[in-house]
DODREN-215608 format. One record per residue (C-alpha): residue in three letters; residue number from 0; x, y, z. Coordinates in pm, 1 decimal. Each point is the difference from the previous one (the first is absolute). Layout:
[rec 'ala' NUM [X Y Z]]
...
end
This chain:
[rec 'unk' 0 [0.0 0.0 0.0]]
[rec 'unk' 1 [148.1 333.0 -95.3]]
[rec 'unk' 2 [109.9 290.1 280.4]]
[rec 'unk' 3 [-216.3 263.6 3.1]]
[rec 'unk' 4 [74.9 331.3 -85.2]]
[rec 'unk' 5 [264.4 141.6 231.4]]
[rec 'unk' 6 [76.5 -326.3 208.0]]
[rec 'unk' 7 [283.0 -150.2 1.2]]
[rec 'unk' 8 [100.2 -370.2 -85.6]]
[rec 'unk' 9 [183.0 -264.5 268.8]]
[rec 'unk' 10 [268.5 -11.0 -261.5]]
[rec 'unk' 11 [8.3 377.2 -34.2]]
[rec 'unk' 12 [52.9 32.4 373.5]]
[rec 'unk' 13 [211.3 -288.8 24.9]]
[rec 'unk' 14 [226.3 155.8 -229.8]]
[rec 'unk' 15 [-23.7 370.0 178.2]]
[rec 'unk' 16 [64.3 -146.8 325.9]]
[rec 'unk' 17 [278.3 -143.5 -150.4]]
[rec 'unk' 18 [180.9 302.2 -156.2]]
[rec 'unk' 19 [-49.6 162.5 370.8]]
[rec 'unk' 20 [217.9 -304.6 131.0]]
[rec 'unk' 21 [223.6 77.5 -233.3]]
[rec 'unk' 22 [41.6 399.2 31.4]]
[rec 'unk' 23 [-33.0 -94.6 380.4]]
[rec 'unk' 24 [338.0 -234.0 -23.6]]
[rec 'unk' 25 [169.9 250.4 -243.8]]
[rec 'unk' 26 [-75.4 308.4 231.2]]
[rec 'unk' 27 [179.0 -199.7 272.1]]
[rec 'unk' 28 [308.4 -128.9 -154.2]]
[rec 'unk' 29 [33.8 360.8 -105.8]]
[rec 'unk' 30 [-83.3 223.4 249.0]]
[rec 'unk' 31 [107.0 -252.5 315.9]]
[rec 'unk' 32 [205.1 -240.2 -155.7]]
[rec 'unk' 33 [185.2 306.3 -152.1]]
[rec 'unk' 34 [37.2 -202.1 -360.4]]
[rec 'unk' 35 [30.0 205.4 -293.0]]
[rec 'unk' 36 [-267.5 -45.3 -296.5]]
[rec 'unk' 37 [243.7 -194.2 -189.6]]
[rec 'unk' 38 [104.0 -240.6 243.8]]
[rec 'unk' 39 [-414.3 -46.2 91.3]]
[rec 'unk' 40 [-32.8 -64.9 -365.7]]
[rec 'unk' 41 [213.5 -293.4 -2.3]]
[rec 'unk' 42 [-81.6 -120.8 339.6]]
[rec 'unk' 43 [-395.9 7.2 -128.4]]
[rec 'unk' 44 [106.5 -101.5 -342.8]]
[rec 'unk' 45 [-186.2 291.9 -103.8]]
[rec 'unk' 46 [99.1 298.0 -235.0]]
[rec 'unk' 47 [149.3 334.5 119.0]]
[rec 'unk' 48 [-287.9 205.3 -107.7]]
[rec 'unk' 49 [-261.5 -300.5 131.1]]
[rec 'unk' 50 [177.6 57.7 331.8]]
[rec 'unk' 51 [-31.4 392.6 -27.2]]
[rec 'unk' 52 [-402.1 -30.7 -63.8]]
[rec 'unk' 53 [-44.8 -243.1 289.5]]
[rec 'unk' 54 [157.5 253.0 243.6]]
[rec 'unk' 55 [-150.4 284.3 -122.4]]
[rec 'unk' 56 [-317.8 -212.5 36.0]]
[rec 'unk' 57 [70.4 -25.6 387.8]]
[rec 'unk' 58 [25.0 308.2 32.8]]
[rec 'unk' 59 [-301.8 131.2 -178.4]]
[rec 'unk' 60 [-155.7 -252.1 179.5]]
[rec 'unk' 61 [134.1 95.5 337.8]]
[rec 'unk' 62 [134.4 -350.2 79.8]]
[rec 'unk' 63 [342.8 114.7 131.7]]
[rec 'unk' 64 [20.9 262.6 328.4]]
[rec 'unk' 65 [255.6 -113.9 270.0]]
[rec 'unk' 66 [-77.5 -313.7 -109.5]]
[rec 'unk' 67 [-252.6 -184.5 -232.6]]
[rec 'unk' 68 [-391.4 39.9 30.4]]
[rec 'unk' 69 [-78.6 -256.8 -239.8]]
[rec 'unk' 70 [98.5 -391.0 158.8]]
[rec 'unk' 71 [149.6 -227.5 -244.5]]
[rec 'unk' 72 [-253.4 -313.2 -27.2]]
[rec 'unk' 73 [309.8 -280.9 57.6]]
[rec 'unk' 74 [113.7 200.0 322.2]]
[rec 'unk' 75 [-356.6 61.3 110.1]]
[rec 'unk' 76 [-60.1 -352.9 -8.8]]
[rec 'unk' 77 [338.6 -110.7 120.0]]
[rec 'unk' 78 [-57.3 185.7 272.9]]
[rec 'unk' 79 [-370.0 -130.4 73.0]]
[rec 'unk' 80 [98.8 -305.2 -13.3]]
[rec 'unk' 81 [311.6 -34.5 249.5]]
[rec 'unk' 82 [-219.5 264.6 199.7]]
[rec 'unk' 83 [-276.8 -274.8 27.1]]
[rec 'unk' 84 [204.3 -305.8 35.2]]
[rec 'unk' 85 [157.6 100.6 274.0]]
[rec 'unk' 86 [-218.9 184.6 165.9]]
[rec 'unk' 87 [146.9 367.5 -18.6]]
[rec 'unk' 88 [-127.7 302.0 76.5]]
[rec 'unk' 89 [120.4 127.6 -350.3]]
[rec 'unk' 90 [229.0 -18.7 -225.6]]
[rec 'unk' 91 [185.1 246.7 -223.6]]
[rec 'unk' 92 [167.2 -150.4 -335.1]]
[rec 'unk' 93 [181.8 264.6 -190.1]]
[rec 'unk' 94 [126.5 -73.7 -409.8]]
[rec 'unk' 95 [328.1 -125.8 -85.8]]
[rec 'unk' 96 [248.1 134.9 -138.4]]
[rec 'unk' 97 [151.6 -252.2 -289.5]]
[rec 'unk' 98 [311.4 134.6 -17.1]]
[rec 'unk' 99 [81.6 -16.7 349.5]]
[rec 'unk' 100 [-116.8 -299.3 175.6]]
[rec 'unk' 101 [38.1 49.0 374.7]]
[rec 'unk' 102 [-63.2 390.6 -26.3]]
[rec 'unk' 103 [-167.1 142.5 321.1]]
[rec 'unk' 104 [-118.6 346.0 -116.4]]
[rec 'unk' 105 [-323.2 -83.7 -78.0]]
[rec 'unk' 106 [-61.1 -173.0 324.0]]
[rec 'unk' 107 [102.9 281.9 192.7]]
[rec 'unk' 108 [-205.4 255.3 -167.7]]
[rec 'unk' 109 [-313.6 -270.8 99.3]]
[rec 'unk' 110 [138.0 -5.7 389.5]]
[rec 'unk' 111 [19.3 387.1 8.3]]
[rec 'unk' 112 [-344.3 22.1 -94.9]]
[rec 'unk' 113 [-134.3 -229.1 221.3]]
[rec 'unk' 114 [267.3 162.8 273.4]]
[rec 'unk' 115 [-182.0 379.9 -99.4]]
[rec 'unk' 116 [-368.4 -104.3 -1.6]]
[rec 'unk' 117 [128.9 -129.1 350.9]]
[rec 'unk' 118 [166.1 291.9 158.0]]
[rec 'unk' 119 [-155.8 265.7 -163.2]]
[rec 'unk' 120 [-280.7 -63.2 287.2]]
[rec 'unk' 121 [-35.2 295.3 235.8]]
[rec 'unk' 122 [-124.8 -278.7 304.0]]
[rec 'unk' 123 [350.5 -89.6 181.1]]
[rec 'unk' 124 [140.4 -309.2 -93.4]]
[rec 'unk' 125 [326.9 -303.7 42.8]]
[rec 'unk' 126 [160.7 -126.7 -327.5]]
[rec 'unk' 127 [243.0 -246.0 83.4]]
[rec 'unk' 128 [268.6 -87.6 -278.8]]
[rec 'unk' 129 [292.7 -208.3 -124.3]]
[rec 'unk' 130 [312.8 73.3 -232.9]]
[rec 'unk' 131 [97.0 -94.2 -305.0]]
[rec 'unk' 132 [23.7 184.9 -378.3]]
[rec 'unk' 133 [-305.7 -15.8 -115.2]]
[rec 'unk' 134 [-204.2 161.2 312.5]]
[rec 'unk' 135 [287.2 284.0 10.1]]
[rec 'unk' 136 [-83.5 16.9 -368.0]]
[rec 'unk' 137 [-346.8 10.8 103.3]]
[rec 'unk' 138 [74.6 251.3 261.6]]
[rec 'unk' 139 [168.1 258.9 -261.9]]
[rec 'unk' 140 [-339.7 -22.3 -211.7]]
[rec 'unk' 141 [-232.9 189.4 267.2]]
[rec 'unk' 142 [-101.2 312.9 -4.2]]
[rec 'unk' 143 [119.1 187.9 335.7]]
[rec 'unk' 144 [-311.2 21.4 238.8]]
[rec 'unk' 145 [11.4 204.6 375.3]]
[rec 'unk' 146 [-142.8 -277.9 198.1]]
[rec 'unk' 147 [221.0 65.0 348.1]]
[rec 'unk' 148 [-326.9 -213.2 163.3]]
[rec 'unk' 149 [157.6 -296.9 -138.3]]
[rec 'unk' 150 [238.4 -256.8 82.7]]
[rec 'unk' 151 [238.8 -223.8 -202.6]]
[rec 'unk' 152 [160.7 -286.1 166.9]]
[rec 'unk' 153 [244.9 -216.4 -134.8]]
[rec 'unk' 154 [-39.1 -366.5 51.8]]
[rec 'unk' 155 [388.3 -91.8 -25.4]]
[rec 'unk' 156 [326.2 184.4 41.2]]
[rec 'unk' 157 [206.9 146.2 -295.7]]
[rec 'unk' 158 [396.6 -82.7 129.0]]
[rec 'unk' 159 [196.4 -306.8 -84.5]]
[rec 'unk' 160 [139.0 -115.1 280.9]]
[rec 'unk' 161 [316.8 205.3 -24.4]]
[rec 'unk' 162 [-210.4 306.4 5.3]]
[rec 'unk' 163 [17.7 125.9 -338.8]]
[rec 'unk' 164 [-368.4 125.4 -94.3]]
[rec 'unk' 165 [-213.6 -111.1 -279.4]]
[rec 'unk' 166 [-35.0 240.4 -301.4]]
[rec 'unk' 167 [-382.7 -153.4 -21.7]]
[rec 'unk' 168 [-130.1 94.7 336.9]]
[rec 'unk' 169 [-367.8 137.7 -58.2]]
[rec 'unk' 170 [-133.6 107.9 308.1]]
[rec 'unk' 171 [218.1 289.1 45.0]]
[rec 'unk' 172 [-83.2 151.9 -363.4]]
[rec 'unk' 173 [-368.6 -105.3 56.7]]
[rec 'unk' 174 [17.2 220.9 269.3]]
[rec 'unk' 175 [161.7 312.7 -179.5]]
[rec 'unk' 176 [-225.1 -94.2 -298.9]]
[rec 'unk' 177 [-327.7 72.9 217.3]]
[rec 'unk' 178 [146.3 196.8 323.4]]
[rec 'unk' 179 [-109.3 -271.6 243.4]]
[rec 'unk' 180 [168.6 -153.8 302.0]]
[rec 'unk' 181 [242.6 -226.7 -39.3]]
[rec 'unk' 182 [99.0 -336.1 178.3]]
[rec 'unk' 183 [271.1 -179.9 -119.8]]
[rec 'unk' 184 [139.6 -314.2 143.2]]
[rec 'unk' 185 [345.6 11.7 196.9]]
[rec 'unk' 186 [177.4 -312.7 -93.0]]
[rec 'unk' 187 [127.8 -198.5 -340.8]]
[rec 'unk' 188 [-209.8 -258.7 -199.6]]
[rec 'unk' 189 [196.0 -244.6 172.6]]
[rec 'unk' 190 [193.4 4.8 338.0]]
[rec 'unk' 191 [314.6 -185.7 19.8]]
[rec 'unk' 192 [-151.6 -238.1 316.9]]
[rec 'unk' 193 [-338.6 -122.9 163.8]]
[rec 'unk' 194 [129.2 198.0 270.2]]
[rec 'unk' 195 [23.5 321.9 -175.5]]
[rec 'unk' 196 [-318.4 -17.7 -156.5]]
[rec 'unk' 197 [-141.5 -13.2 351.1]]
[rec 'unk' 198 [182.7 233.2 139.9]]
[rec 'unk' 199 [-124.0 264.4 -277.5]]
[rec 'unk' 200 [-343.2 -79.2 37.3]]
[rec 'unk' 201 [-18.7 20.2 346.1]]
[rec 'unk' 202 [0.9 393.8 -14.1]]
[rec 'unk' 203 [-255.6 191.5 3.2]]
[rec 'unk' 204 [29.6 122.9 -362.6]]
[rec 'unk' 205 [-110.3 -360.8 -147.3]]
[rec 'unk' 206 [-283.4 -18.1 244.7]]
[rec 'unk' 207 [-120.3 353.2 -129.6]]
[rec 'unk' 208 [52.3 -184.5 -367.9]]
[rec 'unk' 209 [-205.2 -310.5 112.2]]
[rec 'unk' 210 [-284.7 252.3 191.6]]
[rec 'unk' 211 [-29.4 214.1 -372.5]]
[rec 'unk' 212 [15.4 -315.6 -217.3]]
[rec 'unk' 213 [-308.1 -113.3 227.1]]
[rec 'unk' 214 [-199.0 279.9 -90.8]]
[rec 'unk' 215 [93.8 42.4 -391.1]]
[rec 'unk' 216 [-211.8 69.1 -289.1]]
[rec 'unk' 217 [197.7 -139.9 -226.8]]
[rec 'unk' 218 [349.8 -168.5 -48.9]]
[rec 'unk' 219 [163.7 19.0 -325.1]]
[rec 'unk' 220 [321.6 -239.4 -46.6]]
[rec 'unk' 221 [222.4 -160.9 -260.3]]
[rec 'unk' 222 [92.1 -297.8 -65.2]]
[rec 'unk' 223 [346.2 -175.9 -160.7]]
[rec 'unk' 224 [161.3 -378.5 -83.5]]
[rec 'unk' 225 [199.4 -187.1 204.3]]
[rec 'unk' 226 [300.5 -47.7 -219.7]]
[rec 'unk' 227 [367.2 82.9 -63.7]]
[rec 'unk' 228 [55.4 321.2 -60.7]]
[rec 'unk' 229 [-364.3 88.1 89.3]]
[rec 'unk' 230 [-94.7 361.4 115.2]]
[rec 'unk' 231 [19.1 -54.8 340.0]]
[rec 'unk' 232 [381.5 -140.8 -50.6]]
[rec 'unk' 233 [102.2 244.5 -239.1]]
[rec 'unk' 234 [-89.0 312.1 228.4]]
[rec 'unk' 235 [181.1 -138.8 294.4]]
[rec 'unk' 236 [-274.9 -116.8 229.3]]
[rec 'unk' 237 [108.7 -388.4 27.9]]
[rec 'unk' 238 [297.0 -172.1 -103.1]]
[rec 'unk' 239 [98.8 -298.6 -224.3]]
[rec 'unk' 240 [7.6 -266.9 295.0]]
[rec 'unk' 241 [-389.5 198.4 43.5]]
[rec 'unk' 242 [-116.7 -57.0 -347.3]]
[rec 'unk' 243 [111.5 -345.6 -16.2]]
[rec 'unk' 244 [-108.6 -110.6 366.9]]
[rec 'unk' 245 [-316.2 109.4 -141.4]]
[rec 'unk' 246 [7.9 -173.9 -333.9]]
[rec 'unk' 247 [89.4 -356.3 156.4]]
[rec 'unk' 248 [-337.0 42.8 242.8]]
[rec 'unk' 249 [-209.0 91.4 -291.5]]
[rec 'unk' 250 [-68.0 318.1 -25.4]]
[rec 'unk' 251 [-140.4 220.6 -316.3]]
[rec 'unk' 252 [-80.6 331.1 118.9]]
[rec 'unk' 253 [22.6 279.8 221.5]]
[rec 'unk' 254 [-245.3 246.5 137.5]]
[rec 'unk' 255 [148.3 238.4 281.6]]
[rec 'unk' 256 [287.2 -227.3 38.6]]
[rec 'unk' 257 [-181.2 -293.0 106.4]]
[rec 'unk' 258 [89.9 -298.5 -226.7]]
[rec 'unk' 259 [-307.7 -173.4 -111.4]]
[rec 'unk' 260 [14.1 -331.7 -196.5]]
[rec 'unk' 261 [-212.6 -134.3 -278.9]]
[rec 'unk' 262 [-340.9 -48.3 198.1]]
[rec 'unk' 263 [31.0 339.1 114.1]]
[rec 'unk' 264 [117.3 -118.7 374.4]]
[rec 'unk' 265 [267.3 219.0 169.3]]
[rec 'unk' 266 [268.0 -240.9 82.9]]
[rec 'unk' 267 [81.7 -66.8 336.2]]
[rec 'unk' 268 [409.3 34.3 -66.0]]
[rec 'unk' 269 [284.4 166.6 127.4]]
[rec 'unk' 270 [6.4 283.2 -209.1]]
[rec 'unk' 271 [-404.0 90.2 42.7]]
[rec 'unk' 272 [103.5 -14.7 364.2]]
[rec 'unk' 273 [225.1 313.6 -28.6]]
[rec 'unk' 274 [-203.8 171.8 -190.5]]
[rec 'unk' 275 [-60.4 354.8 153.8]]
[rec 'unk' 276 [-362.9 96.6 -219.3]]
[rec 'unk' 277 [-322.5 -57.9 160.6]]
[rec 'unk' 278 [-145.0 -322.0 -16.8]]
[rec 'unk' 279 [-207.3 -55.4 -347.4]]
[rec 'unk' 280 [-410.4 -32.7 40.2]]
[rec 'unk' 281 [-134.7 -318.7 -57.3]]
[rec 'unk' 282 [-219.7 109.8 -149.4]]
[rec 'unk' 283 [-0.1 335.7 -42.1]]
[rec 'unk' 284 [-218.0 157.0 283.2]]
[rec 'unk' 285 [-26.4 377.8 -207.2]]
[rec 'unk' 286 [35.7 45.7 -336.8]]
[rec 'unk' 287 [346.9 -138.5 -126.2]]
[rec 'unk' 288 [89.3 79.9 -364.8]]
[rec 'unk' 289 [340.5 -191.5 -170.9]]
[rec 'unk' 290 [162.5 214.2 -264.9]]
[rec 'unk' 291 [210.6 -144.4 -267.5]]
[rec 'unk' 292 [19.2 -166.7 -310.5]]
[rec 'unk' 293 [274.9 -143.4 -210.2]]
[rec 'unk' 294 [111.4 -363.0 -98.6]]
[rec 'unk' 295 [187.7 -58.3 306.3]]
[rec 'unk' 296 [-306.7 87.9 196.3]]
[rec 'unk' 297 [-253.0 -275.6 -134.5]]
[rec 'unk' 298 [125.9 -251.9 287.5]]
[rec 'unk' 299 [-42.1 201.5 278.9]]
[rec 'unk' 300 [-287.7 163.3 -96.7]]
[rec 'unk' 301 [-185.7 -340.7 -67.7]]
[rec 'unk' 302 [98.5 -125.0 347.3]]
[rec 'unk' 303 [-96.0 320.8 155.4]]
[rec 'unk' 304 [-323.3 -38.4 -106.2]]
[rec 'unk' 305 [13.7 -405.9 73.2]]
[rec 'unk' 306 [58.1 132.8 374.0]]
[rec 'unk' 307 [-284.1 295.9 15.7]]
[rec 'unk' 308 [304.6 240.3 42.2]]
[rec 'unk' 309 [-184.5 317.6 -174.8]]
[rec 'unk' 310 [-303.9 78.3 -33.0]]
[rec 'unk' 311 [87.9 220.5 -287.1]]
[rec 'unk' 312 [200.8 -18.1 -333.4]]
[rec 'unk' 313 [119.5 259.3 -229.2]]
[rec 'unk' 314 [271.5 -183.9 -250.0]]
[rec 'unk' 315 [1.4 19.5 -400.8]]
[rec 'unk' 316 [-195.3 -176.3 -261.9]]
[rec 'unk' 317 [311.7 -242.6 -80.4]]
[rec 'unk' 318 [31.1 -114.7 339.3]]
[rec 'unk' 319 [-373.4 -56.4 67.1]]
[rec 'unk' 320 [-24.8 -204.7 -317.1]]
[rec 'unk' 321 [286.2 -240.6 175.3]]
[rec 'unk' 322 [-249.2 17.8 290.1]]
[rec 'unk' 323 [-313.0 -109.0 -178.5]]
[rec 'unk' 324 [174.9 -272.5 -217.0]]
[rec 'unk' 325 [163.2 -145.4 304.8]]
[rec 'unk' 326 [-190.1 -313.8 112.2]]
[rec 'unk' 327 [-87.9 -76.3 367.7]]
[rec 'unk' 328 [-58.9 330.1 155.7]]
[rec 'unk' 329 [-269.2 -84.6 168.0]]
[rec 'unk' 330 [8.8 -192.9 321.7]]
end
């Protein structure tokens, strides 16, 4: 039967929601991503001038702002999926960038919004938060709010053990990014003895950390492998003898220092017993939200979720792909 007179056809819209997709993904690689038309043209195996119209459709269409307005179908439904699988209170899947796999740009610009929709309430309010690249990324991204009624608390120290500080600490630039108070936490990732780590958190600083933690809104965290040469290695915060202590009991990931293996359980080793951070949720008892995204992420992320250690994911539409084609998430 024919369309009547100023409808539109299924195929007609099929192909116009299509085109948006495309302009959407274009806009992103260009004005995120930071790609030039020619290298989106041969990343989208599209032509230079194709590539120009598609932008210049986002923006006449108002798809690109801060960030993008219109979701691209395979993340929307990446991220309803993993989001109802596992039970989340949301989750954010940002495009990919095809020319650099592992990129974390896009998933910081995601956390910052969800960080600014947070803060920018007037009613006081705790945000706890990890380290890491990507949330310092993430922190860069926000606009600067005056919200001195607030309070960001960091959830694990940001020294090595030989003192040198971490050029990723967030919760000190949170709190110049939005003028609120400031807690961070006295003592390195990972003490050199049992003893030490008790020592440290019997002061009265980490029971002020433990008494604002109880009463966050939110807590917003990272999350790395357990490998050689991983990011918690590299920067300083545990040592080879560390890493592979922690290999040989199993473990894949990391989330505030605490070494998790690949059912999500924190191990009960050595090296999780020196480890300064406070203790992980299980589950989450407030809002928790994991950043990251990247190849070397897929492992921890999938036993994260195994163990119900977020409630919240924001990651890339490569990575949650690896998540939805993996088998057996579901216990």
């Amino acid at each position: 039967m024919p369309s009547s007179p100023g409808s539109s056809s299924p195929s007609t819209d099929r192909q116009t929601d299509k085109r948006r997709d495309d302009a959407a993904r274009a806009a992103w690689l260009y004005f995120i991503g930071g790609r030039t038309q020619d290298e989106i043209a041969t990343q989208l195996d599209l032509s230079r001038q194709a590539v120009q119209r598609l932008v210049a459709l986002a923006v006449s269409e108002k798809l690109i702002k801060f960030r993008l307005d219109h979701p691209i179908a395979s993340c929307t439904e990446l991220a309803a999926s993993l989001a109802e699988r596992h039970g989340l209170a949301f989750c954010d899947v940002t495009p990919s960038d095809p020319a650099a796999p592992g990129s974390t740009s896009g998933i910081a610009v995601a956390a910052a919004v969800r960080l600014q929709r947070l803060l920018a309430s007037k009613a006081p309010m705790i945000v706890c938060v990890g380290t890491g690249r990507t949330l310092r990324a993430a922190v860069e991204e926000l606009d600067t709010l005056d919200r001195p009624q607030h309070k960001v608390v960091s959830l694990v120290g940001a020294m090595a053990a030989g003192g040198q500080a971490s050029p990723y600490d967030v919760v000190m630039r949170l709190g110049d990014k939005v003028a609120a108070q400031r807690y961070p936490m006295p003592a390195p990732v990972l003490t050199e003895t049992v003893a030490d780590r008790e020592a440290l958190q019997s002061q009265r600083a980490f029971t002020v950390l433990r008494e604002l933690r109880d009463q966050a809104r939110a807590s917003f965290v990272g999350i790395s492998e357990i490998g050689w040469q991983a990011p918690i290695q590299s920067d300083g915060f545990m040592t080879d003898s560390d890493i592979s202590a922690l290999i040989e009991a199993g473990a894949v990931g990391e989330i505030t220092g605490w070494a998790f293996d690949a059912e999500g359980r924190p191990l009960d080793s050595p090296v999780n017993r020196r480890v300064a951070s406070l203790p992980l949720e299980i589950p989450p008892q407030r809002l928790t939200v994991v950043v990251g995204g990247g190849p070397q992420k897929v492992a921890p992320l999938k036993a994260a979720l195994r163990g119900k250690l977020m409630s919240a994911l924001i990651t890339d539409e490569a990575t949650a792909k690896a998540l939805v084609d993996q088998p057996g998430d579901i216990r």
